[in-house]
TIMI-2910 file (N, C-alpha, C, CB; in pm, 1 decimal, decimal comma, always signed):
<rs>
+----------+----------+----------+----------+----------+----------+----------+----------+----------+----------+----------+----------+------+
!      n_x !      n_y !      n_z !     ca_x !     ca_y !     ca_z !      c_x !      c_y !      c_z !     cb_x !     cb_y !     cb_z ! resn !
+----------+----------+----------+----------+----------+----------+----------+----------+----------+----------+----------+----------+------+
!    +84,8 !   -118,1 !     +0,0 !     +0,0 !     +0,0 !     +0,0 !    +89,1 !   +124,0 !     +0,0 !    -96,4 !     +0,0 !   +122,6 !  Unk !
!    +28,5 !   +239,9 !    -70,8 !   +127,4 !   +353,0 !   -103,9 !    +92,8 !   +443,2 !    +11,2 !   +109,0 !   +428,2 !   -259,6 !  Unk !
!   +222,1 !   +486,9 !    +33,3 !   +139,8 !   +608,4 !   +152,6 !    +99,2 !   +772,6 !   +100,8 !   +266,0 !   +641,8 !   +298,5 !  Unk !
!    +19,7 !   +800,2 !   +189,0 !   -109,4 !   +874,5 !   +118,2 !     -4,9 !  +1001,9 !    +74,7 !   -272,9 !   +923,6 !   +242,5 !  Unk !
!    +19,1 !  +1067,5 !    -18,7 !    +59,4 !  +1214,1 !    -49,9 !    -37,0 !  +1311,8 !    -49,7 !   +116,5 !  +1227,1 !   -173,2 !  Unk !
!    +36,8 !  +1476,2 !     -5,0 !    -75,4 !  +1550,1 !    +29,2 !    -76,6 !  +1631,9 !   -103,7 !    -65,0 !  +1635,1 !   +173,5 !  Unk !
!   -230,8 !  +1602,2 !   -163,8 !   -239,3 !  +1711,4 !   -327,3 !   -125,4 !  +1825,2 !   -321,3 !   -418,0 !  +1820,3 !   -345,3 !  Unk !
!    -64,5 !  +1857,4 !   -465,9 !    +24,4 !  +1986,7 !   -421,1 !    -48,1 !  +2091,1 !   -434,7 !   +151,5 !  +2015,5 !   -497,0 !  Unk !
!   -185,2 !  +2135,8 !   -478,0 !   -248,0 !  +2266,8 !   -433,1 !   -270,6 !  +2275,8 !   -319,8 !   -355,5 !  +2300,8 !   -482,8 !  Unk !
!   -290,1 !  +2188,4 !   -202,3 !   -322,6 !  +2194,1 !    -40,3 !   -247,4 !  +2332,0 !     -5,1 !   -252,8 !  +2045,2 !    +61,3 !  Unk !
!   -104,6 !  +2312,1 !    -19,6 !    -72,3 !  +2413,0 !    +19,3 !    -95,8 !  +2606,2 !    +15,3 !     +4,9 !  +2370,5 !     -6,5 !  Unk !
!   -154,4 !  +2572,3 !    -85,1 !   -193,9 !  +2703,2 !   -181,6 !   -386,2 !  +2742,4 !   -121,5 !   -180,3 !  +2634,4 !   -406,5 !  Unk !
!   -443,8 !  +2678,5 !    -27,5 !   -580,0 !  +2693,5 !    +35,1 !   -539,8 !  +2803,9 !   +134,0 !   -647,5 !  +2549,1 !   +108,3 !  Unk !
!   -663,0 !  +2884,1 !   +107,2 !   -666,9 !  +2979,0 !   +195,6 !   -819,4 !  +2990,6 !   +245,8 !   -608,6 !  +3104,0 !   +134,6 !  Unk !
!   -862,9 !  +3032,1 !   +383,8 !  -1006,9 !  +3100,1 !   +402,1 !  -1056,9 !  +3148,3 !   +297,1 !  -1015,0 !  +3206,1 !   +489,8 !  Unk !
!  -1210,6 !  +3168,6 !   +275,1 !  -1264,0 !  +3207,2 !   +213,8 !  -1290,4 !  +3355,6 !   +224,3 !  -1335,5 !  +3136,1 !   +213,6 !  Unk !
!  -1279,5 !  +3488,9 !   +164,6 !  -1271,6 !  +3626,1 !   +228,9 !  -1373,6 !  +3649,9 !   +283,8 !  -1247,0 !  +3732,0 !   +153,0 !  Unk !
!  -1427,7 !  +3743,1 !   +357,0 !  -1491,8 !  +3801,7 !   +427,2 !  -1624,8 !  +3818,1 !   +282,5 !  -1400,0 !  +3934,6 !   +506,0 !  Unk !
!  -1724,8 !  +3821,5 !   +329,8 !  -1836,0 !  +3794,2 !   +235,7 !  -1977,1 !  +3910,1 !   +288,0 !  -1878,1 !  +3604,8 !   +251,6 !  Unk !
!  -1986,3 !  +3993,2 !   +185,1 !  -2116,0 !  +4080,6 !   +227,4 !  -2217,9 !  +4054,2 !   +158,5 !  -2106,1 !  +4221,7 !   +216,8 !  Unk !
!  -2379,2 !  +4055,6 !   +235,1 !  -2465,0 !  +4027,6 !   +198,3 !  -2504,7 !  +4085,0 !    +94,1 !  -2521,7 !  +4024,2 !   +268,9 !  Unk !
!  -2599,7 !  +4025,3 !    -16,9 !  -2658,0 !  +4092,3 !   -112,8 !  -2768,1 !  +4185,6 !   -151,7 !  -2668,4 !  +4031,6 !   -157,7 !  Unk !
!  -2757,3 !  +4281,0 !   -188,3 !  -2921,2 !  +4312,2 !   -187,9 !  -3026,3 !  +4244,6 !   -229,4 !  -2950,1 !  +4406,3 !   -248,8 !  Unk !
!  -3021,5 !  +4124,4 !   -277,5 !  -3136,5 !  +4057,6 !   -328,3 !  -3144,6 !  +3917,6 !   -293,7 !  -3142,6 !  +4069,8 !   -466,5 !  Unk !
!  -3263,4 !  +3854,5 !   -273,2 !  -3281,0 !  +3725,1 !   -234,1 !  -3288,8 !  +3600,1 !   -341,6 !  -3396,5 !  +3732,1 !   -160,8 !  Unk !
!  -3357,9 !  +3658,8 !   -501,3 !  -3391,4 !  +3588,5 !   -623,8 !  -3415,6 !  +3633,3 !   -735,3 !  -3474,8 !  +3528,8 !   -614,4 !  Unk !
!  -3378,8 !  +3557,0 !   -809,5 !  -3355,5 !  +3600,5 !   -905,9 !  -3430,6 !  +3537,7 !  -1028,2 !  -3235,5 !  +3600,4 !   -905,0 !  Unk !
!  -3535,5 !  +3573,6 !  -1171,2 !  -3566,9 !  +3521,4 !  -1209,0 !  -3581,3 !  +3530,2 !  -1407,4 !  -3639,3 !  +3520,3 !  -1117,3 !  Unk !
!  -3611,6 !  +3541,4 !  -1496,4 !  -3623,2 !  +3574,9 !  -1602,5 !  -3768,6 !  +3584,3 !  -1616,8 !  -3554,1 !  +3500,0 !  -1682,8 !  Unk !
!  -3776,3 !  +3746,7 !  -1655,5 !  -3888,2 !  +3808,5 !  -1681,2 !  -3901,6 !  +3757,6 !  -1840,3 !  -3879,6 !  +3972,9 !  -1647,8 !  Unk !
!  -4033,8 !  +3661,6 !  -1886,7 !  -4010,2 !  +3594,8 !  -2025,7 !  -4043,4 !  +3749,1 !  -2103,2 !  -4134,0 !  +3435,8 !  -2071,1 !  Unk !
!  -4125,9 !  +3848,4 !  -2101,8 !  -4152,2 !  +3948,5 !  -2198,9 !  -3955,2 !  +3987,7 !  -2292,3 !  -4241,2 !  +4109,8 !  -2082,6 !  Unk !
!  -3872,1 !  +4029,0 !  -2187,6 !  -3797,1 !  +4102,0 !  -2216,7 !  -3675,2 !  +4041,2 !  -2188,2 !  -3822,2 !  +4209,5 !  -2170,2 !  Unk !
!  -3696,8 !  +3917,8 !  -2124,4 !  -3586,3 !  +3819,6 !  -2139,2 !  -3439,5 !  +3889,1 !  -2043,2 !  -3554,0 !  +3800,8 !  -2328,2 !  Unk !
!  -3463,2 !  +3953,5 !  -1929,0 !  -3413,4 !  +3998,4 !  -1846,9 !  -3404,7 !  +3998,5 !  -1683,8 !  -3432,4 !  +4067,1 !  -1886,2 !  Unk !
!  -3319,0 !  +3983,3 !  -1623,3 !  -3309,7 !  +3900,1 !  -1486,0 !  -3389,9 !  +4042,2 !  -1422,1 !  -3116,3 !  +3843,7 !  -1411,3 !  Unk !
!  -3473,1 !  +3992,3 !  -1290,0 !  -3560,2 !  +4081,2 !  -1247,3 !  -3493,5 !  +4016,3 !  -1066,9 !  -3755,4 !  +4058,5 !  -1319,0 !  Unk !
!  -3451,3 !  +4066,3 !   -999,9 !  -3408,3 !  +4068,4 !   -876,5 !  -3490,8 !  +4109,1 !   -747,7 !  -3311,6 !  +4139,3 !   -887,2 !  Unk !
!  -3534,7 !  +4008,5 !   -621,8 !  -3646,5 !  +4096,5 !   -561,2 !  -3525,9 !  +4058,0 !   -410,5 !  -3866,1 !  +4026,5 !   -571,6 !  Unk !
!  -3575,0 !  +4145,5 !   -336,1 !  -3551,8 !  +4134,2 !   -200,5 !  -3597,1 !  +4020,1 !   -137,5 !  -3600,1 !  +4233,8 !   -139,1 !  Unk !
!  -3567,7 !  +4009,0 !    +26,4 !  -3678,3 !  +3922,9 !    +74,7 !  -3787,2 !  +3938,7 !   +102,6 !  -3663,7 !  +3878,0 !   +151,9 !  Unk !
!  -3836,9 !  +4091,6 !    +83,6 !  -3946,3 !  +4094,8 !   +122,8 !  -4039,6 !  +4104,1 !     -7,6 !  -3953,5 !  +4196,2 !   +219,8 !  Unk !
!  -4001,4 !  +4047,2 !   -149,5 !  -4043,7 !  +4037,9 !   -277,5 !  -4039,7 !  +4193,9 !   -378,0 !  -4191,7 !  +3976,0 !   -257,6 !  Unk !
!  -4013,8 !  +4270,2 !   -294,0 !  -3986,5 !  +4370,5 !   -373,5 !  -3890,4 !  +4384,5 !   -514,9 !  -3946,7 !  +4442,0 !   -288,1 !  Unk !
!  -3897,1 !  +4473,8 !   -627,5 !  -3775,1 !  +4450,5 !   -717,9 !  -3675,3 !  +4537,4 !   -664,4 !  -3798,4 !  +4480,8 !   -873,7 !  Unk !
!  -3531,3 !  +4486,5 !   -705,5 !  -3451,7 !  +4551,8 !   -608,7 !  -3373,7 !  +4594,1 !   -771,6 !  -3362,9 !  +4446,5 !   -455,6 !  Unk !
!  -3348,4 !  +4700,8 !   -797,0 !  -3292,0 !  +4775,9 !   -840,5 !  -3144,1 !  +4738,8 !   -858,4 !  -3322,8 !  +4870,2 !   -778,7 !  Unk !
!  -3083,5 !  +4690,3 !   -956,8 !  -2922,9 !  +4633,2 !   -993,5 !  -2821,0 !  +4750,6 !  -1064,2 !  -2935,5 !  +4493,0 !  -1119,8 !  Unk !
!  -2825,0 !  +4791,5 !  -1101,1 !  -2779,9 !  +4905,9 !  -1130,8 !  -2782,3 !  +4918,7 !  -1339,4 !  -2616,1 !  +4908,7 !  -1040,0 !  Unk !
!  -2760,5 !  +4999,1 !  -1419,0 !  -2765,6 !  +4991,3 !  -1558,4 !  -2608,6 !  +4928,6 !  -1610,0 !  -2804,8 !  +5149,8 !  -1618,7 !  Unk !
!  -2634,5 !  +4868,5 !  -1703,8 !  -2468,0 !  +4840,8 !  -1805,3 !  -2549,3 !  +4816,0 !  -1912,8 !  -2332,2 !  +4686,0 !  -1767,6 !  Unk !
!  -2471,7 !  +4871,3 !  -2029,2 !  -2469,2 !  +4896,0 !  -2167,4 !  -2469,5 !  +4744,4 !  -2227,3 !  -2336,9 !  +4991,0 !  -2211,4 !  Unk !
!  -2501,3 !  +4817,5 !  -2349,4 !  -2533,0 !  +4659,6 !  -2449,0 !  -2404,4 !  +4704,0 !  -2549,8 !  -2739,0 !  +4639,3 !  -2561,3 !  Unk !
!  -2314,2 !  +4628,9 !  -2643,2 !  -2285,1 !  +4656,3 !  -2730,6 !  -2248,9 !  +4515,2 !  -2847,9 !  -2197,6 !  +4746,8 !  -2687,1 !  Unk !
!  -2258,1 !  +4599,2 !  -2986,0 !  -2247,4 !  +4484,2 !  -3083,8 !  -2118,7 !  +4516,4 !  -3179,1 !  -2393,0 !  +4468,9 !  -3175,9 !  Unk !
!  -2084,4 !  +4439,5 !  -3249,5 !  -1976,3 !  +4476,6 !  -3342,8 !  -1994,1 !  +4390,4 !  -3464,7 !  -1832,0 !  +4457,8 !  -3279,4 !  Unk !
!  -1929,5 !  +4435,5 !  -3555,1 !  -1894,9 !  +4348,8 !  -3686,8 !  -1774,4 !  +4360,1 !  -3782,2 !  -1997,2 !  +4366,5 !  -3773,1 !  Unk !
!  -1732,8 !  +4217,6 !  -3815,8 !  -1564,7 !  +4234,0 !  -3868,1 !  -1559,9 !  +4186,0 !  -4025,4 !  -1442,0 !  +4116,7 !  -3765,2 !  Unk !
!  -1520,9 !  +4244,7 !  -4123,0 !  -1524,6 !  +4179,5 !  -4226,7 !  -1375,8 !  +4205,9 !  -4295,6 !  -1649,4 !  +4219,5 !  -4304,2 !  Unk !
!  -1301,9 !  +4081,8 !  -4311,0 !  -1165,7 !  +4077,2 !  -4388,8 !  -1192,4 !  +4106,3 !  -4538,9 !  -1090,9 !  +3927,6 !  -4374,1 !  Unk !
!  -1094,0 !  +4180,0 !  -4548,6 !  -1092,2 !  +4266,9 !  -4700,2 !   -962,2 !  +4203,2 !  -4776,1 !  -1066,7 !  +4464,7 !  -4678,8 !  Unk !
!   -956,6 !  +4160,3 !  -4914,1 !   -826,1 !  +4136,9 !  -4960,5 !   -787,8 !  +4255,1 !  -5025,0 !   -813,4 !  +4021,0 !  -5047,1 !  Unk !
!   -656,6 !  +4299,0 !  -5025,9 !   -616,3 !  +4464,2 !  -5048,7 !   -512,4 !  +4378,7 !  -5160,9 !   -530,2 !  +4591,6 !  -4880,8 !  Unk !
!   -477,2 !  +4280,5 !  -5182,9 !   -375,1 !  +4279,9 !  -5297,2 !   -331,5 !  +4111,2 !  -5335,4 !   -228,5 !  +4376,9 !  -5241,2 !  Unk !
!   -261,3 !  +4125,2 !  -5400,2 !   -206,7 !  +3967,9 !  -5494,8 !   -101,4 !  +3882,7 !  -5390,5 !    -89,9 !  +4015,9 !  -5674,4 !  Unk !
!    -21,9 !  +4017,4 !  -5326,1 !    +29,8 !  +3940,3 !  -5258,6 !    +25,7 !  +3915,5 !  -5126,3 !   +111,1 !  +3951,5 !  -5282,4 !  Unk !
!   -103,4 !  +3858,3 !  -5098,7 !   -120,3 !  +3830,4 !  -4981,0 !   -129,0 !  +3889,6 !  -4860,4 !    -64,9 !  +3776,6 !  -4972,1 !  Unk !
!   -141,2 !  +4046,9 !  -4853,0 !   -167,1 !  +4129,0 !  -4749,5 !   -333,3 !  +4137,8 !  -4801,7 !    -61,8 !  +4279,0 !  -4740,6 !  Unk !
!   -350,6 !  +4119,3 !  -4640,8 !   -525,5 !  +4150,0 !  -4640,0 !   -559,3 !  +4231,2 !  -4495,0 !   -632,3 !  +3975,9 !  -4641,3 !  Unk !
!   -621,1 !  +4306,1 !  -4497,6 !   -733,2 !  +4374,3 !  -4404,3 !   -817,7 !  +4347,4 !  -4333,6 !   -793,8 !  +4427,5 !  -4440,6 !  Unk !
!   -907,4 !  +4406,8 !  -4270,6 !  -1021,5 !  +4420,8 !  -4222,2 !  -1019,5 !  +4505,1 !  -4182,2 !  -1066,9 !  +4356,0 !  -4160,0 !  Unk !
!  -1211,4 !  +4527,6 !  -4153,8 !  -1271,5 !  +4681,9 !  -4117,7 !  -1363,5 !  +4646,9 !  -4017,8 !  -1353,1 !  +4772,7 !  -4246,1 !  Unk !
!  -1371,8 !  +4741,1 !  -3900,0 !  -1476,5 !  +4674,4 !  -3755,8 !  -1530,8 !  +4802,8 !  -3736,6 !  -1391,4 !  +4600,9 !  -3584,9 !  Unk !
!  -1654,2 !  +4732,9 !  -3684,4 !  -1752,8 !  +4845,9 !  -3664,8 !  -1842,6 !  +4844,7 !  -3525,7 !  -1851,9 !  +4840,9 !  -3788,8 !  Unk !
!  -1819,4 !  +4877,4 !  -3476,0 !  -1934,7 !  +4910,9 !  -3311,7 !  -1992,4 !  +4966,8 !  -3259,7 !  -1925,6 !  +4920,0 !  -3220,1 !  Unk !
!  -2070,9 !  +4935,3 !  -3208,7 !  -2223,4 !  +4999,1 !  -3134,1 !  -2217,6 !  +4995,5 !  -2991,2 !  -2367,9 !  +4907,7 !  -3170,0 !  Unk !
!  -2247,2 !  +5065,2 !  -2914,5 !  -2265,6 !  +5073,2 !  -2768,5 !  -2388,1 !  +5178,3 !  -2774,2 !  -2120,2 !  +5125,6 !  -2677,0 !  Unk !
!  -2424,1 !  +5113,8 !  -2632,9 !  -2561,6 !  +5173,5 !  -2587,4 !  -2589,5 !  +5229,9 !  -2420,0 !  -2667,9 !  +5050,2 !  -2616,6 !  Unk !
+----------+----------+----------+----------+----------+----------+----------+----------+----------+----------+----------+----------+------+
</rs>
């Protein structure tokens, strides 16, 4: 029988940090708008704060014979 070795990440464990409560108790998907809706415990909606949406698009361009090529990007934020 082999004797037991201790994993080599063991050493590398630490406590878990200090942890503050959340403002919200649950969380769910509102199906209209397909967006997480957050309530307290006392069922209220609790307010998460705003972040932006953004999109982009990339399209490679060939610029010549010998093998140098491009692209052009384009983005949206909201």
């Amino acid at each position: 029988m082999r004797a037991a070795v201790r994993p080599w990440g063991a050493g590398r464990l630490a406590p878990y940090p200090t942890t503050i409560p959340l403002p919200h108790s649950s969380v769910h998907i509102d199906p209209d708008t397909q967006l997480g809706v957050f309530r307290d415990r006392a069922g209220q909606v609790v307010e998460m704060g705003k972040h932006g949406t953004s999109s982009g698009t990339e399209t490679s361009t060939s610029t010549s014979s010998d093998g140098q090529s491009g692209n052009d990007q384009d983005s949206n934020t909201d």
